[in-house]
PDB file of N, CA, C and O in Angstrom, chain B, residues numbered from 101:
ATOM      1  N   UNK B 101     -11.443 107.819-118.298  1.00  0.00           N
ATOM      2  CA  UNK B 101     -12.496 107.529-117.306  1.00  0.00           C
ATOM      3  C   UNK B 101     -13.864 107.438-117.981  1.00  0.00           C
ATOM      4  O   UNK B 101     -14.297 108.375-118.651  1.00  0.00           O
ATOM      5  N   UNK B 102     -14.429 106.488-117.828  1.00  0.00           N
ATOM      6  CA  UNK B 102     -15.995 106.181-118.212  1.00  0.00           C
ATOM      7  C   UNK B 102     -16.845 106.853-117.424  1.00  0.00           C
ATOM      8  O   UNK B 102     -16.729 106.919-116.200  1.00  0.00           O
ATOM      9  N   UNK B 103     -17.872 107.464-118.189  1.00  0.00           N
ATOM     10  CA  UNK B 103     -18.675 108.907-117.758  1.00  0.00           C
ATOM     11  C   UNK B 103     -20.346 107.537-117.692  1.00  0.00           C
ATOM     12  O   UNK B 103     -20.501 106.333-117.899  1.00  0.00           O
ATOM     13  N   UNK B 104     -21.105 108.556-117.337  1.00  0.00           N
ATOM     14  CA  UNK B 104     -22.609 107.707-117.091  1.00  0.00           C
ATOM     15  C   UNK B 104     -23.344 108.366-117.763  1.00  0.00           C
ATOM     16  O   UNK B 104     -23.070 109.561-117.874  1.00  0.00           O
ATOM     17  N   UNK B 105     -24.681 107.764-118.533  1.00  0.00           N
ATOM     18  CA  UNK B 105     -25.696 108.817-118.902  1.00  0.00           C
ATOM     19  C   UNK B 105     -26.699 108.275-117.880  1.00  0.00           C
ATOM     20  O   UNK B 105     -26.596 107.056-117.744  1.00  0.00           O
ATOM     21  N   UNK B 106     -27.510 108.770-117.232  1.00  0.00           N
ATOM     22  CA  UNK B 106     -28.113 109.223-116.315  1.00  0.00           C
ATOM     23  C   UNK B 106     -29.651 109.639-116.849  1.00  0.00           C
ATOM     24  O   UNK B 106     -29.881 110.716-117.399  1.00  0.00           O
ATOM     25  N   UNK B 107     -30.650 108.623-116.601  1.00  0.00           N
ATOM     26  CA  UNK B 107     -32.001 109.058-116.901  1.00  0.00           C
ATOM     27  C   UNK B 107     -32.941 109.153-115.232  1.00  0.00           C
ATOM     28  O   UNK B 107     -33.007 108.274-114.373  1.00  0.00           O
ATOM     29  N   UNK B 108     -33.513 110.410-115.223  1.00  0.00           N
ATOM     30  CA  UNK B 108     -33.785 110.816-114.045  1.00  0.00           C
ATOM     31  C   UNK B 108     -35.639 110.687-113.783  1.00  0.00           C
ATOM     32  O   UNK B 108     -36.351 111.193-114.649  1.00  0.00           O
ATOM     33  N   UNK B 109     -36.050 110.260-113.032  1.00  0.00           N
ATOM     34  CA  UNK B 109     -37.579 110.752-112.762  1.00  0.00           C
ATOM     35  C   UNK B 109     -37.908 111.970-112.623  1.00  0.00           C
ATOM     36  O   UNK B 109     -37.327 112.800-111.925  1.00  0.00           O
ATOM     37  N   UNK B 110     -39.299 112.202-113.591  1.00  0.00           N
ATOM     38  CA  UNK B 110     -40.083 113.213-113.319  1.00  0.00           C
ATOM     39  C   UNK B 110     -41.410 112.660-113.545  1.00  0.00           C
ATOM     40  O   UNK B 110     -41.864 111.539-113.778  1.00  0.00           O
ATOM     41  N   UNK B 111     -41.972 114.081-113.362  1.00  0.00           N
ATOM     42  CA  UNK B 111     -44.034 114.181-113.224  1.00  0.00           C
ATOM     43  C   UNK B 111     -44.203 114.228-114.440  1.00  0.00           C
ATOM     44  O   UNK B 111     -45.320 114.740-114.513  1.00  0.00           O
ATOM     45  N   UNK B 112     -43.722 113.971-115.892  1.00  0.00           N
ATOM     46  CA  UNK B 112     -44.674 114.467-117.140  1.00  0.00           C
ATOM     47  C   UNK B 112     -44.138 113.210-117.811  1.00  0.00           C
ATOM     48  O   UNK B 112     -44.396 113.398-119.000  1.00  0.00           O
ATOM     49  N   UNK B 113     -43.619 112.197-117.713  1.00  0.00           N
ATOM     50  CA  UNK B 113     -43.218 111.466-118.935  1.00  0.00           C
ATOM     51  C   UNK B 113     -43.759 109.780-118.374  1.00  0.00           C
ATOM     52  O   UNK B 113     -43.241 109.155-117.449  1.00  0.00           O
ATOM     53  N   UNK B 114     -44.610 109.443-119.003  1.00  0.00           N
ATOM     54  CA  UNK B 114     -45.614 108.071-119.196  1.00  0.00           C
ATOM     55  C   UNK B 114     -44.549 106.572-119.064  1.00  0.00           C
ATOM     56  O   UNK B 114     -44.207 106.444-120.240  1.00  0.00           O
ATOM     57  N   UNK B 115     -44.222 106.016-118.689  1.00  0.00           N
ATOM     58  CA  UNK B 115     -43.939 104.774-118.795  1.00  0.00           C
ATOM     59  C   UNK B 115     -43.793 104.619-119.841  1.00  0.00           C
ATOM     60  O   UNK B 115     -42.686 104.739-120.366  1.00  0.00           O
ATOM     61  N   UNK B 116     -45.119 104.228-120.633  1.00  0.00           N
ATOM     62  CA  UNK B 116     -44.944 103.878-122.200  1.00  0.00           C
ATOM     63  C   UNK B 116     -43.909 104.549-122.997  1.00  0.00           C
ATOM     64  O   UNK B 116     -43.153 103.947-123.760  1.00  0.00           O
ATOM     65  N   UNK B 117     -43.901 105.737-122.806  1.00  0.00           N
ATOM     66  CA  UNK B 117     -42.759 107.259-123.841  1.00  0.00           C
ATOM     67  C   UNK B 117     -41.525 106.729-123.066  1.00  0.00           C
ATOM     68  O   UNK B 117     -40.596 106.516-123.845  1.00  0.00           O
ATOM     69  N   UNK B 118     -41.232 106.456-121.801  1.00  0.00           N
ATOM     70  CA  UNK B 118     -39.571 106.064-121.376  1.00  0.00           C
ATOM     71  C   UNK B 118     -39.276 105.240-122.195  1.00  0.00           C
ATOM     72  O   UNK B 118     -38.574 105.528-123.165  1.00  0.00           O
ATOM     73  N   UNK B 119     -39.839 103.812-121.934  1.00  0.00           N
ATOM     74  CA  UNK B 119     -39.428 102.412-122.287  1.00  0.00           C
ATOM     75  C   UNK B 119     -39.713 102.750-124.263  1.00  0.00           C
ATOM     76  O   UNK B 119     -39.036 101.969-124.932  1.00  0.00           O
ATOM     77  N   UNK B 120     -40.360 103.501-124.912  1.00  0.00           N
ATOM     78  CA  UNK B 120     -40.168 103.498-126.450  1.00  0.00           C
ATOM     79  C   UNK B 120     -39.182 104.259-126.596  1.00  0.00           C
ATOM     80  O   UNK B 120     -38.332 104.053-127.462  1.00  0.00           O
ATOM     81  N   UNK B 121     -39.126 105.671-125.426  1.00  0.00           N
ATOM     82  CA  UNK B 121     -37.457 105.719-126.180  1.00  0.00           C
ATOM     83  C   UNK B 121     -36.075 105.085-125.835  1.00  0.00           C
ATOM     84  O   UNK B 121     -35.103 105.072-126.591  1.00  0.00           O
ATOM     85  N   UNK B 122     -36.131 104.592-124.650  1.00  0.00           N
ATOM     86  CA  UNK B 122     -34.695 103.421-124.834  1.00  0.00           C
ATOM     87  C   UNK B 122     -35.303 102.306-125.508  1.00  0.00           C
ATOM     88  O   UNK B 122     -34.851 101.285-124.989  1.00  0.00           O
ATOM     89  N   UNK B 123     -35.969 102.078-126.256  1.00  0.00           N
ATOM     90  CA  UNK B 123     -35.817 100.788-127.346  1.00  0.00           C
ATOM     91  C   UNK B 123     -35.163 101.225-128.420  1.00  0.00           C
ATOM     92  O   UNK B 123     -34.155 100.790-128.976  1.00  0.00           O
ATOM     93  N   UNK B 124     -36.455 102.935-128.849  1.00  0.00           N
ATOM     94  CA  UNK B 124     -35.760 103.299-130.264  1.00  0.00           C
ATOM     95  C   UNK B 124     -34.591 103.972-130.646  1.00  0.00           C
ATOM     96  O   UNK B 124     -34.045 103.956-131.749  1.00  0.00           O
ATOM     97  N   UNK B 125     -34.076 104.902-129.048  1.00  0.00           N
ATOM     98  CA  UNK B 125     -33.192 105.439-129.064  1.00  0.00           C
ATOM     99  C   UNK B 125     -31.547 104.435-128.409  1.00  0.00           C
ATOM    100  O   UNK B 125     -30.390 104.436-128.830  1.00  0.00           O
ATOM    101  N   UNK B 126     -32.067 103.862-127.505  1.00  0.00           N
ATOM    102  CA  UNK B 126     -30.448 103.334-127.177  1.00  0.00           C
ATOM    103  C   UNK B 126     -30.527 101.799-127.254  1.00  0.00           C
ATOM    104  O   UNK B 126     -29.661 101.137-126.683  1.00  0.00           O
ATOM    105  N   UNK B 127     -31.583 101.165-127.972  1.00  0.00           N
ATOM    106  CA  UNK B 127     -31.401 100.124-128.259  1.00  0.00           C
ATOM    107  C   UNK B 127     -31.789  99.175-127.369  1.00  0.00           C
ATOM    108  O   UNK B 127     -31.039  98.199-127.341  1.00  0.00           O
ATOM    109  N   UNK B 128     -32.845  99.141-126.532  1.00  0.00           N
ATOM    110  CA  UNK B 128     -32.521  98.500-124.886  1.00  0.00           C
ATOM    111  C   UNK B 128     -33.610  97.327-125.746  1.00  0.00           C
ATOM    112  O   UNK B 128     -34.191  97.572-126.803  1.00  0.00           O
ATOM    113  N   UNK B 129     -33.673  96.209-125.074  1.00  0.00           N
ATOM    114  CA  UNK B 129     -35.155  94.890-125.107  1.00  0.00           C
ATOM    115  C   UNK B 129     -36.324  95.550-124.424  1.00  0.00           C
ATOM    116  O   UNK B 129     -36.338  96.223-123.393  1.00  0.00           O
ATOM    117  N   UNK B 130     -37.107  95.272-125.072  1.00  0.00           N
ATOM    118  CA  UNK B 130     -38.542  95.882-124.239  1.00  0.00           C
ATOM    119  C   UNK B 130     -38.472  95.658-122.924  1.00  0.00           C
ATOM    120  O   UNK B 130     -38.974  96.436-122.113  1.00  0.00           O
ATOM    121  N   UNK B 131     -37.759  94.429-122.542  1.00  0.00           N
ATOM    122  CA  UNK B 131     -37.736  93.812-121.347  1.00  0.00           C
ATOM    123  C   UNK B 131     -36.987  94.699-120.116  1.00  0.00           C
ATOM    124  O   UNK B 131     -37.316  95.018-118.974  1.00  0.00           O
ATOM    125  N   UNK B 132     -35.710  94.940-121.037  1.00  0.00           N
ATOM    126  CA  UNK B 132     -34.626  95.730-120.523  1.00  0.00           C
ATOM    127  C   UNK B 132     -35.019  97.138-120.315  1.00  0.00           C
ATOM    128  O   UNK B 132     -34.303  97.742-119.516  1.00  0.00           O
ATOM    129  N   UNK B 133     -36.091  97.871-120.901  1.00  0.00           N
ATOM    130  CA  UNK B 133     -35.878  99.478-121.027  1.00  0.00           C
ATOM    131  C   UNK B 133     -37.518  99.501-120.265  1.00  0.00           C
ATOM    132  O   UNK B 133     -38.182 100.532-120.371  1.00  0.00           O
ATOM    133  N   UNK B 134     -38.155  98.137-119.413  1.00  0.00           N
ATOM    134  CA  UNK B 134     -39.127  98.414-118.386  1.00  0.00           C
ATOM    135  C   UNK B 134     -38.877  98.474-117.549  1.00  0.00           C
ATOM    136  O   UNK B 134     -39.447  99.312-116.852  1.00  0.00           O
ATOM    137  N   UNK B 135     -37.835  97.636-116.968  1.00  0.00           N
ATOM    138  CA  UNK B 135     -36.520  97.233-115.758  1.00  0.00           C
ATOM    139  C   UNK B 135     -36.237  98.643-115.963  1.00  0.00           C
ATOM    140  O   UNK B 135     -37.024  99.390-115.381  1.00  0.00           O
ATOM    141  N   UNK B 136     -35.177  99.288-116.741  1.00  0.00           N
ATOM    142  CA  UNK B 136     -34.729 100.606-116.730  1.00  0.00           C
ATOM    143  C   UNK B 136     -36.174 101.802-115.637  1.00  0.00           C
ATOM    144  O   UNK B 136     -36.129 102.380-114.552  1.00  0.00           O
ATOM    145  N   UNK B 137     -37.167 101.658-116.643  1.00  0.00           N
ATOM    146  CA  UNK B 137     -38.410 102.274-116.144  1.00  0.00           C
ATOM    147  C   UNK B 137     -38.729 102.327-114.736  1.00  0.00           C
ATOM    148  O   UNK B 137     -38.719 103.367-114.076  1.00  0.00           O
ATOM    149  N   UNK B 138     -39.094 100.850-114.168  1.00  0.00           N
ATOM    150  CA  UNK B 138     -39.381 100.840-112.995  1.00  0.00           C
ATOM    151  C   UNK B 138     -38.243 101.382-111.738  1.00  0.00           C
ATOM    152  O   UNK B 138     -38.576 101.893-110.669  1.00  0.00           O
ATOM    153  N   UNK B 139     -36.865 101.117-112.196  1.00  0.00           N
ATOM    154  CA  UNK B 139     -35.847 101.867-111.471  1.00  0.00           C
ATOM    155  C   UNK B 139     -35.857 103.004-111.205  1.00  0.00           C
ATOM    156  O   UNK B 139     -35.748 103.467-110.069  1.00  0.00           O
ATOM    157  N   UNK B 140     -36.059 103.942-112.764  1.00  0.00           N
ATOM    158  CA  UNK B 140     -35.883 105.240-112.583  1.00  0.00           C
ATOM    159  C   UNK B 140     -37.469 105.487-111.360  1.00  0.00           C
ATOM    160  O   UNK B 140     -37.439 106.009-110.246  1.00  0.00           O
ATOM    161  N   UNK B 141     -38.461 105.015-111.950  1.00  0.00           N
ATOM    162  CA  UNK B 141     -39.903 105.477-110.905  1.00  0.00           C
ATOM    163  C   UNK B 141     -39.028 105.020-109.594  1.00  0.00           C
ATOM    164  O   UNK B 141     -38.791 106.067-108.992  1.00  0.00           O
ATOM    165  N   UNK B 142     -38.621 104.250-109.100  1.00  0.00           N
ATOM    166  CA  UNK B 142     -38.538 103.614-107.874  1.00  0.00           C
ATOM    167  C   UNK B 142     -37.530 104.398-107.188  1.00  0.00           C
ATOM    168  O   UNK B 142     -37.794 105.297-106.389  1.00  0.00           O
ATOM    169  N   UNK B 143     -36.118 103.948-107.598  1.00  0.00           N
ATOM    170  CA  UNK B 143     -34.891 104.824-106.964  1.00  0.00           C
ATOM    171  C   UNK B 143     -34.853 106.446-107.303  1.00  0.00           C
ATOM    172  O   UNK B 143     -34.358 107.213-106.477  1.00  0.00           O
ATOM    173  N   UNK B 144     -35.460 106.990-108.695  1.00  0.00           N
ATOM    174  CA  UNK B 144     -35.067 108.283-109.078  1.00  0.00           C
ATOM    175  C   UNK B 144     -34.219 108.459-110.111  1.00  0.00           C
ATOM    176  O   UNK B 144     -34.030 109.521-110.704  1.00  0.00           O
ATOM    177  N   UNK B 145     -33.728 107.464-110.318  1.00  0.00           N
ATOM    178  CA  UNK B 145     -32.627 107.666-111.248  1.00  0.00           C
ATOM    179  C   UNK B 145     -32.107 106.043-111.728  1.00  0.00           C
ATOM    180  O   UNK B 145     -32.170 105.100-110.940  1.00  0.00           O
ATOM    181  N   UNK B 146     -31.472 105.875-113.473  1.00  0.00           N
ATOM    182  CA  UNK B 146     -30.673 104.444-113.597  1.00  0.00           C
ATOM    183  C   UNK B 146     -29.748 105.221-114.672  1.00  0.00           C
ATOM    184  O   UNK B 146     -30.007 106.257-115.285  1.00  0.00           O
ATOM    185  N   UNK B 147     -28.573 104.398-114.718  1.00  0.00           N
ATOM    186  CA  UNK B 147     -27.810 104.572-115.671  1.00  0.00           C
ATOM    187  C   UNK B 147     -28.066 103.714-116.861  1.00  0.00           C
ATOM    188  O   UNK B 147     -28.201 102.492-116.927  1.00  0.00           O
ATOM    189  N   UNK B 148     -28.104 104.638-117.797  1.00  0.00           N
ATOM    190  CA  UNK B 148     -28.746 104.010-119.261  1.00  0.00           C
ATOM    191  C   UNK B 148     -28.093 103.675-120.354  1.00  0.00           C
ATOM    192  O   UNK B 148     -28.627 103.184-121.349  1.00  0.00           O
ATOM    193  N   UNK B 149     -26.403 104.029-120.175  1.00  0.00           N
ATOM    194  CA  UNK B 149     -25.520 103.915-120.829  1.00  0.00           C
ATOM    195  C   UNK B 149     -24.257 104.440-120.368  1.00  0.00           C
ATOM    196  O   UNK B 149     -24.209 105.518-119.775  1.00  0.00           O
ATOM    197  N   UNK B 150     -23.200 103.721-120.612  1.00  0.00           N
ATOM    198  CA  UNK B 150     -21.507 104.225-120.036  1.00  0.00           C
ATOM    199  C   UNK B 150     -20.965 104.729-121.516  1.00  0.00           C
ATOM    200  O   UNK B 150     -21.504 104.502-122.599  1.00  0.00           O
ATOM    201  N   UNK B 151     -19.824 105.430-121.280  1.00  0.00           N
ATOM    202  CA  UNK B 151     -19.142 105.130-122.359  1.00  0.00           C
ATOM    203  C   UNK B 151     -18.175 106.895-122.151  1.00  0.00           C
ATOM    204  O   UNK B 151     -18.644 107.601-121.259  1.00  0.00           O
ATOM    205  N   UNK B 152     -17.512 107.216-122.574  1.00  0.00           N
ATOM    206  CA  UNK B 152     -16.838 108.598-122.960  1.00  0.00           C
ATOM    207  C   UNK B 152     -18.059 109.395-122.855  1.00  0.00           C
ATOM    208  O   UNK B 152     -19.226 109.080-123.090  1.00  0.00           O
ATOM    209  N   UNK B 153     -17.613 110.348-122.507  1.00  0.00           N
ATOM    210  CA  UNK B 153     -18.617 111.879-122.446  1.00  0.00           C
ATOM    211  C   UNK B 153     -18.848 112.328-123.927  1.00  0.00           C
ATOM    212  O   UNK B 153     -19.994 112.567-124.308  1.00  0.00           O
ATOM    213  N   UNK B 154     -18.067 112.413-124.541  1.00  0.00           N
ATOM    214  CA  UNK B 154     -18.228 112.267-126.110  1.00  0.00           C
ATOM    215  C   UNK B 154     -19.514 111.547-127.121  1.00  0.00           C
ATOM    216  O   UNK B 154     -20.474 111.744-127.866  1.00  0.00           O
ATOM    217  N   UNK B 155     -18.568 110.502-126.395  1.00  0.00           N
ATOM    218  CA  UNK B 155     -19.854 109.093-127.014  1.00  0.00           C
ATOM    219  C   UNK B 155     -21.700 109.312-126.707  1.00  0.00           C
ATOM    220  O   UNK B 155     -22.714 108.956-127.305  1.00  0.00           O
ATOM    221  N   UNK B 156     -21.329 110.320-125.077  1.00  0.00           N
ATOM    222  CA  UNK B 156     -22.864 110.134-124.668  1.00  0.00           C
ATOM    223  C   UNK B 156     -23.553 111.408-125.124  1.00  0.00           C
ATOM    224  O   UNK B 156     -24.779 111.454-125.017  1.00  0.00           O
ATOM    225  N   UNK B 157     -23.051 112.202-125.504  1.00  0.00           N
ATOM    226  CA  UNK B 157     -23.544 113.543-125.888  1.00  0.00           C
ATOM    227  C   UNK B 157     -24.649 113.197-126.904  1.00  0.00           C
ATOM    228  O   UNK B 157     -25.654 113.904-126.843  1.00  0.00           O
ATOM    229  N   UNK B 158     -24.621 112.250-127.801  1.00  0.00           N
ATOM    230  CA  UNK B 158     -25.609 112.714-128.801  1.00  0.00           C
ATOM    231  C   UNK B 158     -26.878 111.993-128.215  1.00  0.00           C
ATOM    232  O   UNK B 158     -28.029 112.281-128.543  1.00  0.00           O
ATOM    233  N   UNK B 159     -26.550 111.075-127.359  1.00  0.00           N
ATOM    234  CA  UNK B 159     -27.780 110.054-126.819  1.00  0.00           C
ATOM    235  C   UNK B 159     -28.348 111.066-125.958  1.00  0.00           C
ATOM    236  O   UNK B 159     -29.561 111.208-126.111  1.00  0.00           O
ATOM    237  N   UNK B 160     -27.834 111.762-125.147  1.00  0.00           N
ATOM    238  CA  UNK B 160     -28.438 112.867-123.887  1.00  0.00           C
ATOM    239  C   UNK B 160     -29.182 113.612-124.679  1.00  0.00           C
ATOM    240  O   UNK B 160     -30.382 113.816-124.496  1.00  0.00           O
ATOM    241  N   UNK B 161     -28.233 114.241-125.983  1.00  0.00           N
ATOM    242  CA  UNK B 161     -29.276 115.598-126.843  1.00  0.00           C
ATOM    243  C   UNK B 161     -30.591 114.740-127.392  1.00  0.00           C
ATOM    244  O   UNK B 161     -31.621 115.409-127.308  1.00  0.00           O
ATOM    245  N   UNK B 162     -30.751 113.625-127.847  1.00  0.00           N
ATOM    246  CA  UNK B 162     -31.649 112.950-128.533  1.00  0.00           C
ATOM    247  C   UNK B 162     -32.763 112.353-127.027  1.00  0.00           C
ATOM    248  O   UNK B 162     -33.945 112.229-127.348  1.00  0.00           O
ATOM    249  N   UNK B 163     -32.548 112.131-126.047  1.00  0.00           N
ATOM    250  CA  UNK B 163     -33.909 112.121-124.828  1.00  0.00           C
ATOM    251  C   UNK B 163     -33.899 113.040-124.329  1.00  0.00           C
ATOM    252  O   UNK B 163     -34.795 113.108-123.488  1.00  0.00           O
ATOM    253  N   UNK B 164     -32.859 114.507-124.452  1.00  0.00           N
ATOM    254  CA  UNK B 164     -33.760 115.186-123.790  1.00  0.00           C
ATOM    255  C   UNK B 164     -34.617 116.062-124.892  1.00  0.00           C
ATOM    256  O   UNK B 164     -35.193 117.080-124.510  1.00  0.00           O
ATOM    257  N   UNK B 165     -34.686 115.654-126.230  1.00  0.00           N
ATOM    258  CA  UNK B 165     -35.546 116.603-127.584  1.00  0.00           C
ATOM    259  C   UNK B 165     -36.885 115.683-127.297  1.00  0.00           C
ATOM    260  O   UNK B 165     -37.956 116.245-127.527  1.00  0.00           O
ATOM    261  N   UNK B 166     -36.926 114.444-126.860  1.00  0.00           N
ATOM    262  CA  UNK B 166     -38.035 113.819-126.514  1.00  0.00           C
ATOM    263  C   UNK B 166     -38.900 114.052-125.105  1.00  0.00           C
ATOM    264  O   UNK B 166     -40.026 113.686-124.769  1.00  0.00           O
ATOM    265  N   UNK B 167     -38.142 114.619-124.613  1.00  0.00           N
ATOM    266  CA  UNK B 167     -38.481 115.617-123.107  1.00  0.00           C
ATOM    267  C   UNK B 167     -38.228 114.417-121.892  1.00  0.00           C
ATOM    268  O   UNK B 167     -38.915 114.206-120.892  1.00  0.00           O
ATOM    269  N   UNK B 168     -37.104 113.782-122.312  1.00  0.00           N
ATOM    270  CA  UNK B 168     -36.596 113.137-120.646  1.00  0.00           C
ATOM    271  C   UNK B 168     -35.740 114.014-119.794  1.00  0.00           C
ATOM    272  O   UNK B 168     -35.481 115.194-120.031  1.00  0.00           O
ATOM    273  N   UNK B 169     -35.487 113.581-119.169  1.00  0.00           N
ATOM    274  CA  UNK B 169     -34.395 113.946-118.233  1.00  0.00           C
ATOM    275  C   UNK B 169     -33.121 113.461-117.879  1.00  0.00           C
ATOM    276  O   UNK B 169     -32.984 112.503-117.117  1.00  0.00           O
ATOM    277  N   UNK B 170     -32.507 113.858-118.212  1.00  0.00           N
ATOM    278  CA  UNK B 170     -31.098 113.049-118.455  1.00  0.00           C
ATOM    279  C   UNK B 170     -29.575 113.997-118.147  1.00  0.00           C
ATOM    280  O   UNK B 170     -29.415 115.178-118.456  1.00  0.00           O
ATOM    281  N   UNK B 171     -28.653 113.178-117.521  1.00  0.00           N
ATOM    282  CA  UNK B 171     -27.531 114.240-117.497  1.00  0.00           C
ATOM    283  C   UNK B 171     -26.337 112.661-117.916  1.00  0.00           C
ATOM    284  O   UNK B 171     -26.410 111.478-118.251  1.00  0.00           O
ATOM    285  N   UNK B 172     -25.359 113.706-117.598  1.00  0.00           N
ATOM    286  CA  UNK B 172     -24.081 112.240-117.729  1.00  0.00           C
ATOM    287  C   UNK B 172     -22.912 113.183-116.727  1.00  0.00           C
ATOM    288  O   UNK B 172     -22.490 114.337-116.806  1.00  0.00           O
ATOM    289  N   UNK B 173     -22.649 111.984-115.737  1.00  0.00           N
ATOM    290  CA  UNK B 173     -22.097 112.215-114.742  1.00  0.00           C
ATOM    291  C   UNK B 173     -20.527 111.337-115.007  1.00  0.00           C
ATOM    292  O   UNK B 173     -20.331 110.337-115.698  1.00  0.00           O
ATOM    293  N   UNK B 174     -19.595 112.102-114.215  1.00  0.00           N
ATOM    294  CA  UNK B 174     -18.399 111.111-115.055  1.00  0.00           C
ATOM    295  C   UNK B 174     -18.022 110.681-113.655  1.00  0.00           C
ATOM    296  O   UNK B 174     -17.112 109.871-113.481  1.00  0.00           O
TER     297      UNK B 174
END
């Protein structure tokens, strides 16, 4: 079963700091990881990557050392 990583809205993290870390961290297009941005502000939440719970562990530990918010839901 394919698990979700899960980037969540909060009050402390800038637009600019989301969208640089899904470029530098999961690879997204600038284009792609503003879209991501405006979702999470808008709905609360986007999924930022699928894959095994395994697979997503190191991406979750690496935004949340950058202070996002993130879980992975399976």
């Amino acid at each position: 079963p394919e698990s979700r990583l899960v980037l969540w809205n909060d009050d402390h993290n800038s637009f600019e700091w989301v969208i640089y870390c899904l470029v530098k961290l999961l690879g997204f297009s600038a284009e792609k990881a503003e879209n991501a941005a405006w979702t999470v502000h808008l709905q609360g939440k986007e999924v930022v990557k699928t894959g095994s719970k395994d697979s997503l562990e190191p991406y979750k530990k690496l935004l949340e050392e950058r202070g996002l918010t993130v879980s992975i839901e399976e």
